[in-house]
PDB file of N, CA, C and O in Angstrom, chain B, residues numbered from 101:
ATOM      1  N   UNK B 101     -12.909  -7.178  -8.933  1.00  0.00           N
ATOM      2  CA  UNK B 101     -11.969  -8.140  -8.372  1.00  0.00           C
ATOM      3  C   UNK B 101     -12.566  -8.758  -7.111  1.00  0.00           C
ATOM      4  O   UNK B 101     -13.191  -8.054  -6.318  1.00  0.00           O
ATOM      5  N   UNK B 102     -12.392  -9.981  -6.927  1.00  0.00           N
ATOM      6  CA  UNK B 102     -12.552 -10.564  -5.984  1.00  0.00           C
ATOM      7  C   UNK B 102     -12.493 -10.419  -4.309  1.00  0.00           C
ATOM      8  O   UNK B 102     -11.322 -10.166  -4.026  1.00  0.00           O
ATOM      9  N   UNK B 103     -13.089 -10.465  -3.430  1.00  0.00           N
ATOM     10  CA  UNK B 103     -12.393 -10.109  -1.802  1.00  0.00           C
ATOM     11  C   UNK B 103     -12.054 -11.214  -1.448  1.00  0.00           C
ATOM     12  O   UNK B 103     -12.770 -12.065  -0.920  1.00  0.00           O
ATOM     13  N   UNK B 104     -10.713 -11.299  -1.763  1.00  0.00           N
ATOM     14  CA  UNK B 104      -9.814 -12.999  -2.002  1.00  0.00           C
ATOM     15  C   UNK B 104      -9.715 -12.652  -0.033  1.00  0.00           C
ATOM     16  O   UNK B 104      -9.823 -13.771   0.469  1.00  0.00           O
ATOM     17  N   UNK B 105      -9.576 -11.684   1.021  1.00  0.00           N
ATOM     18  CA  UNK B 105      -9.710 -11.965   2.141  1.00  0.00           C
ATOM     19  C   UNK B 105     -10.851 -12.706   2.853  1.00  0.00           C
ATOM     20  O   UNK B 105     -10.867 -12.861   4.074  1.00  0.00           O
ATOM     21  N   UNK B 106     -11.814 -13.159   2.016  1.00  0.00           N
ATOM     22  CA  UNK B 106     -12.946 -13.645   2.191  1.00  0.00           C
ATOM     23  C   UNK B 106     -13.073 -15.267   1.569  1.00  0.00           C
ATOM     24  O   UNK B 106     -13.851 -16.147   1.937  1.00  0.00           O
ATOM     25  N   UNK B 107     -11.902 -15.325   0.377  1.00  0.00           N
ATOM     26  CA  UNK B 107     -11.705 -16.616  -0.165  1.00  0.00           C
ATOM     27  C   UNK B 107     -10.926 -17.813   1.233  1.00  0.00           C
ATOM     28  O   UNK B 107      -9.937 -17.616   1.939  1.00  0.00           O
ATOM     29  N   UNK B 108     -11.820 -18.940   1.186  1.00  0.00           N
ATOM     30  CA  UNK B 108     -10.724 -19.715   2.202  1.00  0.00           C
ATOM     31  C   UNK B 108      -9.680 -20.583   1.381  1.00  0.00           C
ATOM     32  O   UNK B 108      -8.551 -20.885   1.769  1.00  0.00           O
ATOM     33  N   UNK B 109     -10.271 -20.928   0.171  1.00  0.00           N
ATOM     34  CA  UNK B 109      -8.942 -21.508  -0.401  1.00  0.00           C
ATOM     35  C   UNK B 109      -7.894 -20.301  -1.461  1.00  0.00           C
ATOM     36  O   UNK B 109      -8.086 -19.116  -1.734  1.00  0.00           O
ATOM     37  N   UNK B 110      -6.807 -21.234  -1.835  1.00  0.00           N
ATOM     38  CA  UNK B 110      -6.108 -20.199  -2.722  1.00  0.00           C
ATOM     39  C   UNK B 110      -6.481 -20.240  -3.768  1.00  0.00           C
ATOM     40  O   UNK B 110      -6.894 -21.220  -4.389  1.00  0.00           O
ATOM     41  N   UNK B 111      -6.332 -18.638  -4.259  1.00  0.00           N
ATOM     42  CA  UNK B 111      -7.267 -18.402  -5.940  1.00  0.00           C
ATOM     43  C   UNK B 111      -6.374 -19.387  -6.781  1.00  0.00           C
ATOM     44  O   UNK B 111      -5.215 -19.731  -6.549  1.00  0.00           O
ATOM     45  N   UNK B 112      -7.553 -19.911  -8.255  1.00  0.00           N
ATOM     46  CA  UNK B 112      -6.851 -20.741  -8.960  1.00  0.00           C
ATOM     47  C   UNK B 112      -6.014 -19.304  -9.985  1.00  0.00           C
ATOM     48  O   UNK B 112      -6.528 -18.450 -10.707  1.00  0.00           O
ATOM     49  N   UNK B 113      -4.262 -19.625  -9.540  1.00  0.00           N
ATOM     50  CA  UNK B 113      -3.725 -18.619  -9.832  1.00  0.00           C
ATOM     51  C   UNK B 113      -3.891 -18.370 -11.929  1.00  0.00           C
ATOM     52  O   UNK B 113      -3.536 -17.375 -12.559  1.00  0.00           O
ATOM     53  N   UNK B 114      -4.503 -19.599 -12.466  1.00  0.00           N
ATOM     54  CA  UNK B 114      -4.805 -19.716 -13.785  1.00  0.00           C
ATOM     55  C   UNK B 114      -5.262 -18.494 -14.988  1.00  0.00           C
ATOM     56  O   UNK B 114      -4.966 -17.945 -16.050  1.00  0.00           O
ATOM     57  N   UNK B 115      -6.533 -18.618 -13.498  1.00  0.00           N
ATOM     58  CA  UNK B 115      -7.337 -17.834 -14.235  1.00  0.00           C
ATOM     59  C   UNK B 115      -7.696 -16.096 -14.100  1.00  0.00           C
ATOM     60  O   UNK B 115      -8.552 -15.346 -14.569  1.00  0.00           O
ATOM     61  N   UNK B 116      -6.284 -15.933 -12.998  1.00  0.00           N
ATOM     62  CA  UNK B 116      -6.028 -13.988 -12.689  1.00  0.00           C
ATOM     63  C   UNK B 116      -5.162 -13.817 -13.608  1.00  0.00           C
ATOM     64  O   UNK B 116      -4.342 -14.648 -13.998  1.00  0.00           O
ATOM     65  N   UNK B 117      -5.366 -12.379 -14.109  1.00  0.00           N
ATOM     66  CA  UNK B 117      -4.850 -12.085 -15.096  1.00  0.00           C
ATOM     67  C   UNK B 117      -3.606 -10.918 -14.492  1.00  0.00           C
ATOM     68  O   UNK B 117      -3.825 -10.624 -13.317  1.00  0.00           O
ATOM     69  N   UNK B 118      -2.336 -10.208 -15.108  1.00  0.00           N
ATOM     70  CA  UNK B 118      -1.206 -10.039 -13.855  1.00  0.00           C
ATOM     71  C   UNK B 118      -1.523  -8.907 -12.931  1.00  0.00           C
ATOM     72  O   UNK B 118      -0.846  -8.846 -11.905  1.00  0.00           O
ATOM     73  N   UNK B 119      -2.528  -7.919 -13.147  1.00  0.00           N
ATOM     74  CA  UNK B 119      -3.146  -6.843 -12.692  1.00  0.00           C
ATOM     75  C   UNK B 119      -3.618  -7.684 -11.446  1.00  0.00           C
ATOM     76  O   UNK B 119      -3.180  -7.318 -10.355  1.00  0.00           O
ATOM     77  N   UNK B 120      -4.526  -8.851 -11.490  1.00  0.00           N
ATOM     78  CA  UNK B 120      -5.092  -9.182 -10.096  1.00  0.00           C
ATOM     79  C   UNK B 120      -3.824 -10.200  -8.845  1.00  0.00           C
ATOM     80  O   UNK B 120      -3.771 -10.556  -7.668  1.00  0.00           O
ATOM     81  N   UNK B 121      -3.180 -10.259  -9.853  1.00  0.00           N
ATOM     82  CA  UNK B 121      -2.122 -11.277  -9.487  1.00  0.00           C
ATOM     83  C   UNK B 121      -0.986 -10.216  -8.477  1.00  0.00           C
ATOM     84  O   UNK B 121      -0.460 -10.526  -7.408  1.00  0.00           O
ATOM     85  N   UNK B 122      -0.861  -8.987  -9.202  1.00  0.00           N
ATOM     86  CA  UNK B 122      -0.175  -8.285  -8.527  1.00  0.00           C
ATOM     87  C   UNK B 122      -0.923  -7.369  -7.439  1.00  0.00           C
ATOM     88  O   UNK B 122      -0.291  -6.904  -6.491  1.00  0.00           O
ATOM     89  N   UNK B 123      -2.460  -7.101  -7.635  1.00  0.00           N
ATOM     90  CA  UNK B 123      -3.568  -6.656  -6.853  1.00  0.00           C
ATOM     91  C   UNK B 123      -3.156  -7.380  -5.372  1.00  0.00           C
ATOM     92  O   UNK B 123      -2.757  -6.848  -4.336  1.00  0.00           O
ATOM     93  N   UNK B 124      -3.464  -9.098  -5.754  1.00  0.00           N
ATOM     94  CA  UNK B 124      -3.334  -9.763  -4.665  1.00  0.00           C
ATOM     95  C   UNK B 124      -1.744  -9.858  -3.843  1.00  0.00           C
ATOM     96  O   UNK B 124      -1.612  -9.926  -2.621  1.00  0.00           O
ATOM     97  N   UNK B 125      -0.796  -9.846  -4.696  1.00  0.00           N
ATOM     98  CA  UNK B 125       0.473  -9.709  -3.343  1.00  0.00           C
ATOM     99  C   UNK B 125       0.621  -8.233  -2.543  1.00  0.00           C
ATOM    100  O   UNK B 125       0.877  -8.007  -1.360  1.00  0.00           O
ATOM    101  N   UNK B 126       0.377  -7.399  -3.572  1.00  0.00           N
ATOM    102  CA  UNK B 126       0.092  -5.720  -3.026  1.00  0.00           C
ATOM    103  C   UNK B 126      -0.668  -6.132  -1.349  1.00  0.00           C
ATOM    104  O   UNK B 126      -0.090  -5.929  -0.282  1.00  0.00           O
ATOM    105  N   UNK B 127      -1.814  -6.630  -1.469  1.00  0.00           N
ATOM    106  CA  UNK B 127      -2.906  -6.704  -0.301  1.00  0.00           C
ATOM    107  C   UNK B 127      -2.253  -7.741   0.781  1.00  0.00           C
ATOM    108  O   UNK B 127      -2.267  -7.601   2.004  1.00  0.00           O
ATOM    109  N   UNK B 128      -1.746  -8.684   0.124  1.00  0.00           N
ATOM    110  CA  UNK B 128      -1.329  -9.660   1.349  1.00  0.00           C
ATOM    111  C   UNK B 128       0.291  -9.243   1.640  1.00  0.00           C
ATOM    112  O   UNK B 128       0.933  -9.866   2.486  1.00  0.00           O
ATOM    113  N   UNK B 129       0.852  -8.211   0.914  1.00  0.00           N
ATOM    114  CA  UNK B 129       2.188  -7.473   1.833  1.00  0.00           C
ATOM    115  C   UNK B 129       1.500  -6.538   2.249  1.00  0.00           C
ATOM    116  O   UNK B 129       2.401  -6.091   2.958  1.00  0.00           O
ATOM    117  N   UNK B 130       0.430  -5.642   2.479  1.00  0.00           N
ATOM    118  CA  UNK B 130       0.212  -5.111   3.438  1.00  0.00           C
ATOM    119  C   UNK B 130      -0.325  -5.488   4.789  1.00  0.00           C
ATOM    120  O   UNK B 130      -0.261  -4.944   5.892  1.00  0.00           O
ATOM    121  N   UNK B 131      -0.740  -6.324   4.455  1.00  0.00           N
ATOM    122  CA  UNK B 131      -1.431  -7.195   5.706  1.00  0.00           C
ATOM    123  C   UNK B 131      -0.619  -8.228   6.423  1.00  0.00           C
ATOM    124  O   UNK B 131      -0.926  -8.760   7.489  1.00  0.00           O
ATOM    125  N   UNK B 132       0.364  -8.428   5.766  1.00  0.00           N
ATOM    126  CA  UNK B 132       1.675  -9.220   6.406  1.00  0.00           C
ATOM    127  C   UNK B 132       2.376  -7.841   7.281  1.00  0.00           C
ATOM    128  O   UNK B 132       2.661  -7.997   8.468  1.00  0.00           O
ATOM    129  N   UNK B 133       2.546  -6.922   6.812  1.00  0.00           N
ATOM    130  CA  UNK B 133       3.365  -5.822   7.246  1.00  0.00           C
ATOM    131  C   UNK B 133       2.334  -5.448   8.746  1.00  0.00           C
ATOM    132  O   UNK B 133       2.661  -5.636   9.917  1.00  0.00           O
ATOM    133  N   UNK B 134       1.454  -5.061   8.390  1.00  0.00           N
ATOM    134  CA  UNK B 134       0.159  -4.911   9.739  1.00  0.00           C
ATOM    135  C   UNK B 134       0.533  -6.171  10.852  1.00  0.00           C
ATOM    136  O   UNK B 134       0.732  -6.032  12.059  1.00  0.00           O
ATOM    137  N   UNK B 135       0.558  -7.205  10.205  1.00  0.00           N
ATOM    138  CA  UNK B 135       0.648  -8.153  10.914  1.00  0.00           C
ATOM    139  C   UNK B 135       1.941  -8.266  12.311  1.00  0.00           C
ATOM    140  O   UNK B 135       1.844  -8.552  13.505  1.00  0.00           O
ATOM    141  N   UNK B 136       3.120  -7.874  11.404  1.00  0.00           N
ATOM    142  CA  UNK B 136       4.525  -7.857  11.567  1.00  0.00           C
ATOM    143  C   UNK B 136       4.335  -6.650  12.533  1.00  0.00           C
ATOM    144  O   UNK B 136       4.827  -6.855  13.643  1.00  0.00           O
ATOM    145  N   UNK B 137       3.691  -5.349  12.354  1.00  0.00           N
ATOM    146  CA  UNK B 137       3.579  -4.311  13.147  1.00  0.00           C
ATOM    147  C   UNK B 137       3.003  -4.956  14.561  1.00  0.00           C
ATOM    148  O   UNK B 137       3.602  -4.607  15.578  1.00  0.00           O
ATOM    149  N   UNK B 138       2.187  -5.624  14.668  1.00  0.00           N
ATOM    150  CA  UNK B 138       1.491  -6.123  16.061  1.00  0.00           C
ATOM    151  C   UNK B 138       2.014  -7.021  16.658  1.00  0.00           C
ATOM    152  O   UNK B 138       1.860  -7.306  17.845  1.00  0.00           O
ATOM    153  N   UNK B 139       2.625  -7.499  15.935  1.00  0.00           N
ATOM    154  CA  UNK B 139       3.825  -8.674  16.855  1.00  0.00           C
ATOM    155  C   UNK B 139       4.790  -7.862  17.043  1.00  0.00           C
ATOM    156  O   UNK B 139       5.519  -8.190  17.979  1.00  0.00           O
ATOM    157  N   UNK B 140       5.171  -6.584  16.310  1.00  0.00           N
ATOM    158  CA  UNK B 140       6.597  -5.778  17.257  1.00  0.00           C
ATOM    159  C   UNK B 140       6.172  -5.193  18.461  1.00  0.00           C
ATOM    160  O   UNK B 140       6.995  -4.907  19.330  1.00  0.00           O
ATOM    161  N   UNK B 141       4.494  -4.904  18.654  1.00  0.00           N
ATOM    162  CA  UNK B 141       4.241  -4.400  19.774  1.00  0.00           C
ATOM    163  C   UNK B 141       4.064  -4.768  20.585  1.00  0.00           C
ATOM    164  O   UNK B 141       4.308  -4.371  21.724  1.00  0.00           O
ATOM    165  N   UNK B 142       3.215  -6.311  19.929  1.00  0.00           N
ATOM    166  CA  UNK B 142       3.165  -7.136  21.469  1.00  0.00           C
ATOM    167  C   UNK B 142       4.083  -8.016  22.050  1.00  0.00           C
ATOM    168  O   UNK B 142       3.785  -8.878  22.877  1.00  0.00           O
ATOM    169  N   UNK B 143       5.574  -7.720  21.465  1.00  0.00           N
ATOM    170  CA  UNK B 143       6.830  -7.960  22.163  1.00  0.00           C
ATOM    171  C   UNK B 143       7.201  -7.547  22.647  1.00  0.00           C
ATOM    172  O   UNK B 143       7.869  -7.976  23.589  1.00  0.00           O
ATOM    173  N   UNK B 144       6.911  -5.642  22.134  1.00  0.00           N
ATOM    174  CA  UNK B 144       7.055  -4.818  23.177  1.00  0.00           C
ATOM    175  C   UNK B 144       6.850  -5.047  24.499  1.00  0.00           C
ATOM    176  O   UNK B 144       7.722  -5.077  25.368  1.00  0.00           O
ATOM    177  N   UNK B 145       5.447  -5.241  24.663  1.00  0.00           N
ATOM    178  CA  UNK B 145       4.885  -5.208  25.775  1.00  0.00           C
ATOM    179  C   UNK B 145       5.223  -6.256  26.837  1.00  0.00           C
ATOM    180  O   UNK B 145       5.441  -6.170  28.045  1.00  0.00           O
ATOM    181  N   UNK B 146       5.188  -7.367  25.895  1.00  0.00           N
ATOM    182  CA  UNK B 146       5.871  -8.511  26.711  1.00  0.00           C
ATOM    183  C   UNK B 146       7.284  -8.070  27.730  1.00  0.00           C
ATOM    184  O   UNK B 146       7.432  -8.008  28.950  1.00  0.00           O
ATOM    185  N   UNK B 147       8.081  -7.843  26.706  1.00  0.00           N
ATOM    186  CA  UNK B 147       9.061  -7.331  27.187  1.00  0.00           C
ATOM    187  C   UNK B 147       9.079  -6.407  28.438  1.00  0.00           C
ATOM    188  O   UNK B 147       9.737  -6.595  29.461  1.00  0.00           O
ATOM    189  N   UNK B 148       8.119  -5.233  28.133  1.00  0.00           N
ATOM    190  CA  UNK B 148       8.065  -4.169  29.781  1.00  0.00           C
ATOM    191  C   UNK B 148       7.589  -4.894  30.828  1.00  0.00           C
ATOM    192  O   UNK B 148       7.875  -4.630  31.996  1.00  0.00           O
ATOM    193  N   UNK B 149       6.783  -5.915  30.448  1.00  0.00           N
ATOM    194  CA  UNK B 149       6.010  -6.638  31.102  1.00  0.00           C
ATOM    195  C   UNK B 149       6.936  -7.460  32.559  1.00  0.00           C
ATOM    196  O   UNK B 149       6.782  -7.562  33.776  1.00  0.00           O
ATOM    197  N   UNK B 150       7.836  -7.871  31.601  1.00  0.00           N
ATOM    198  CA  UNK B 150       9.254  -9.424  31.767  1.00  0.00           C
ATOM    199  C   UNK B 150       9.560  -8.082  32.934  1.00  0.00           C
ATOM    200  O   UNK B 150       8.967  -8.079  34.013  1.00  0.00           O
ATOM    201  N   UNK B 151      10.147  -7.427  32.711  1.00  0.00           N
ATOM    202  CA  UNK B 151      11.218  -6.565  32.821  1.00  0.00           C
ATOM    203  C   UNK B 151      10.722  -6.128  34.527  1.00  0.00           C
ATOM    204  O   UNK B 151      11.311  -6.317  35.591  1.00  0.00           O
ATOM    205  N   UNK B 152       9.263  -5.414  34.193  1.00  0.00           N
ATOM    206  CA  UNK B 152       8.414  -5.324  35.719  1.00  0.00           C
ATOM    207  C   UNK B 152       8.321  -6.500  36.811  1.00  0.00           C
ATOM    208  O   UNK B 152       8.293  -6.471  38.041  1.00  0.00           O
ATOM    209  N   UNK B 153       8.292  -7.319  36.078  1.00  0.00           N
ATOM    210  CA  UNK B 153       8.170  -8.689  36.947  1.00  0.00           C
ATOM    211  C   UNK B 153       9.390  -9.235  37.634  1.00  0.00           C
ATOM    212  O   UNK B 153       9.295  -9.927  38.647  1.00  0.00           O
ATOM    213  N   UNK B 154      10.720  -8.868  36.985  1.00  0.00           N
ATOM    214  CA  UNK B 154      11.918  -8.858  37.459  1.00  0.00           C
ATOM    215  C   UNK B 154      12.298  -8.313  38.553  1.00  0.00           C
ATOM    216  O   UNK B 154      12.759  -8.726  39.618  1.00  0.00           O
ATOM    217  N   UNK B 155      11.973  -7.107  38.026  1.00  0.00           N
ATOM    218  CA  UNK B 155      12.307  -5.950  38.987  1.00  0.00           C
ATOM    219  C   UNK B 155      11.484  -6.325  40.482  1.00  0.00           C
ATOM    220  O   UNK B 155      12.210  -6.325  41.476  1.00  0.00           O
ATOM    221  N   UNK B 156      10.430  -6.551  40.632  1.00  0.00           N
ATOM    222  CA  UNK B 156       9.248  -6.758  41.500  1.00  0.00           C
ATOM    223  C   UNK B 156      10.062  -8.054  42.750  1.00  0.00           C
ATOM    224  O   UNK B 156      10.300  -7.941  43.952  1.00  0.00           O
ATOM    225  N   UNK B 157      10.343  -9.440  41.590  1.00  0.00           N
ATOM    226  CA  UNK B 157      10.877 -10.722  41.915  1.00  0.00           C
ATOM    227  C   UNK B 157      12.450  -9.953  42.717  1.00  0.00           C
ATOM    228  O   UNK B 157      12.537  -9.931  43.944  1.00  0.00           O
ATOM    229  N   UNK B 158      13.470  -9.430  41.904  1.00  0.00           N
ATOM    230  CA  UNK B 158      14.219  -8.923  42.815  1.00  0.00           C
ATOM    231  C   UNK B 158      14.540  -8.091  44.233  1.00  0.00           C
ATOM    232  O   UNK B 158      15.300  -8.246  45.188  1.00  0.00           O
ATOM    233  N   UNK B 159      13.373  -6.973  43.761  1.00  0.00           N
ATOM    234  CA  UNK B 159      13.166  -6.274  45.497  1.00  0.00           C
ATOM    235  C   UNK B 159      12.387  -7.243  46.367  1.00  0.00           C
ATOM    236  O   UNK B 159      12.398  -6.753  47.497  1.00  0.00           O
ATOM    237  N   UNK B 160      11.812  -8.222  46.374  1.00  0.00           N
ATOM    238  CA  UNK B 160      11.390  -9.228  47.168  1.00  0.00           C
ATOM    239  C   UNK B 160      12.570  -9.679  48.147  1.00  0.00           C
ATOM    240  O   UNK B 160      12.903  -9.617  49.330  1.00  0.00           O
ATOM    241  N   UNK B 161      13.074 -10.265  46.673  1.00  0.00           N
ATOM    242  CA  UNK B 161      14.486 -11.267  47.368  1.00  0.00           C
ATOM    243  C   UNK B 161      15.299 -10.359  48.091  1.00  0.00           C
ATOM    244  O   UNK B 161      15.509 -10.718  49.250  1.00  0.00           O
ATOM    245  N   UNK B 162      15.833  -9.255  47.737  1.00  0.00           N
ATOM    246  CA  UNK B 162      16.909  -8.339  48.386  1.00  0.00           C
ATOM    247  C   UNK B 162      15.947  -8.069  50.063  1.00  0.00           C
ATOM    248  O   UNK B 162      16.475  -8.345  51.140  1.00  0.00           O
ATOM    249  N   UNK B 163      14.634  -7.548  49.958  1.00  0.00           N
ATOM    250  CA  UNK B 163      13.647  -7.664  51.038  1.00  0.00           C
ATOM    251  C   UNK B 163      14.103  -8.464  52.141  1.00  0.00           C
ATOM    252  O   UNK B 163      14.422  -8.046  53.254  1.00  0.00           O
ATOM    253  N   UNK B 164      14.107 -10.157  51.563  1.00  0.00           N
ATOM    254  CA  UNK B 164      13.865 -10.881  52.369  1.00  0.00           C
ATOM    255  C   UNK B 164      15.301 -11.700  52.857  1.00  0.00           C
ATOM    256  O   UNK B 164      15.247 -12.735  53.522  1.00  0.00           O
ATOM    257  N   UNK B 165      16.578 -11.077  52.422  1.00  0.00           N
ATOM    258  CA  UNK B 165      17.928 -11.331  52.888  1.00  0.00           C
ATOM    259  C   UNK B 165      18.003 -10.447  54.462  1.00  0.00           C
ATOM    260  O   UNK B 165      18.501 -10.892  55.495  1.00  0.00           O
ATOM    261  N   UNK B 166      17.180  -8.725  54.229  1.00  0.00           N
ATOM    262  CA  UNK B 166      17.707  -8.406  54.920  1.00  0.00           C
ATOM    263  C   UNK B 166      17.382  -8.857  56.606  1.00  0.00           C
ATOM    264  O   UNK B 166      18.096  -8.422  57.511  1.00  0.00           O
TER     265      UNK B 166
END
């Protein structure tokens, strides 16, 4: 079978027979799922990120009332 991750266009779906056809969504839902995993983390992070920067921006301001 092909390393369709290496193909830049899309296979001509014609000529896979349903073994490669189902080969290929098998591989590209796992790699969507991988994908989906690294964007939950790097929202994560964003997020602690936001959150530190808040916190930081607020004790400033409270700082500089008194």
């Amino acid at each position: 079978m092909p390393d369709y991750d290496e193909i830049e266009s899309f296979p001509d779906l014609e000529r896979l027979d349903d073994r490669e056809l189902k080969d290929i969504i098998t591989s590209l839902e796992a790699e969507e799922d991988g994908v989906s995993r690294r964007r939950r983390l790097l929202h994560g992070q964003i997020d602690i990120l936001r959150a530190e920067l808040v916190n930081r921006l607020r004790k400033r301001n409270l700082g500089a009332r008194r």
